[in-house]
N, C-alpha and C positions, 0 to 999 in steps of 0.2 A: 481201665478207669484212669482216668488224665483230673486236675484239678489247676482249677486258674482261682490265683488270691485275688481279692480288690482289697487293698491295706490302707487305711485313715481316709474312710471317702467323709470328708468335710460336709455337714448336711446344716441346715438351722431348722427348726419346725418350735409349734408350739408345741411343748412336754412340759409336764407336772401338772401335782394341782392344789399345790399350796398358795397360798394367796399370791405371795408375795412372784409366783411364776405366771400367774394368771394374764393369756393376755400379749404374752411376751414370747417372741422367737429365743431359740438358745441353741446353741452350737450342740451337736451330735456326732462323734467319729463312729464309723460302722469301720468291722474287718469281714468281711466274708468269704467262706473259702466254697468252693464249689466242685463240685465230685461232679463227673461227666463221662459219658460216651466217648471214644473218638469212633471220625468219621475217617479217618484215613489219611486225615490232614496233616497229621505229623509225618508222611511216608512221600507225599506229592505235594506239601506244601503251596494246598489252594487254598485262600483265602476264603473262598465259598462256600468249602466245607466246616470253616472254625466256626466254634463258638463264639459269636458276635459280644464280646465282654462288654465294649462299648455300648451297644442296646440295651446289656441288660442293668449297668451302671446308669442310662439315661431313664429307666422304669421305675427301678429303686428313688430315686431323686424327684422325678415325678410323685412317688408316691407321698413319699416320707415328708416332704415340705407343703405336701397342696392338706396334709393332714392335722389335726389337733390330737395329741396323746396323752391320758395319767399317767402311764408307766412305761419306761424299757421294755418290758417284756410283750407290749402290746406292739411296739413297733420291730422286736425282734421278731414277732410272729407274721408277722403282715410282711417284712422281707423274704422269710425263709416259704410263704405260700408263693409268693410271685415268683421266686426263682425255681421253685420246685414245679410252675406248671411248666417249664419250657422241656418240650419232650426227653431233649437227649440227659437231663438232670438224674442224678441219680441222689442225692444226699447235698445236705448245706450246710454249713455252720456258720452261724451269726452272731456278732459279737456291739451291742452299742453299748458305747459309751458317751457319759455325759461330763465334761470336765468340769470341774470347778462345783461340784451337789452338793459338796461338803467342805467346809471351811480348813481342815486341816488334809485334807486329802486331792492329792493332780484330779484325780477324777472317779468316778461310779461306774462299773459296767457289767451290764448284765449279757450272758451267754445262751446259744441253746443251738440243740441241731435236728435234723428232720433229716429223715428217709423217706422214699415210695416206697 
């Protein structure tokens, strides 16, 4: 089992649904870590065989901004599906975060992880 992180992917989407969010894009950091298959890529160092990180960071991004959300937990689950359908996936852990949700607090973030 091999695992590739994607650390502070920078998103904006609409999220909340408190009035005063309503409406409005707002900054999202995602951390994702990703449990995978190797294909043998780490032995012959083909690119052919790796897991395309890039693809799957442009899906995620895809997703999460063409999207309107109430909660964290709605857009951590809707990442942790799309990476878990790419075959060689084995498990994911998602983490958004929302900076600034709270007047005394850097930021809000909610976690969660998924297995096949």
């Amino acid at each position: 089992m091999a695992l590739i992180s994607i650390k502070d992917l920078l998103l904006r989407t609409e999220v909340g649904f408190n009035p005063h969010e309503l409406g409005k894009k707002q900054d999202l950091l995602l951390n994702i870590r990703i449990y995978y298959q190797l294909q043998e890529e780490e032995k012959n160092d083909n690119p052919e065989q790796a897991l395309n990180y890039r693809d799957v960071c442009k899906k995620i991004i895809s997703l999460v901004e063409n999207r309107q959300y109430n909660l964290l937990e709605r857009v951590a689950d809707e990442v942790a599906d799309l990476v878990l359908a790419i075959p060689r996936v084995k498990e994911v852990d998602v983490e958004v975060d929302k900076p600034h949700a709270l007047r005394f607090a850097k930021s809000v973030s909610f976690s969660l992880s998924k297995k096949k």
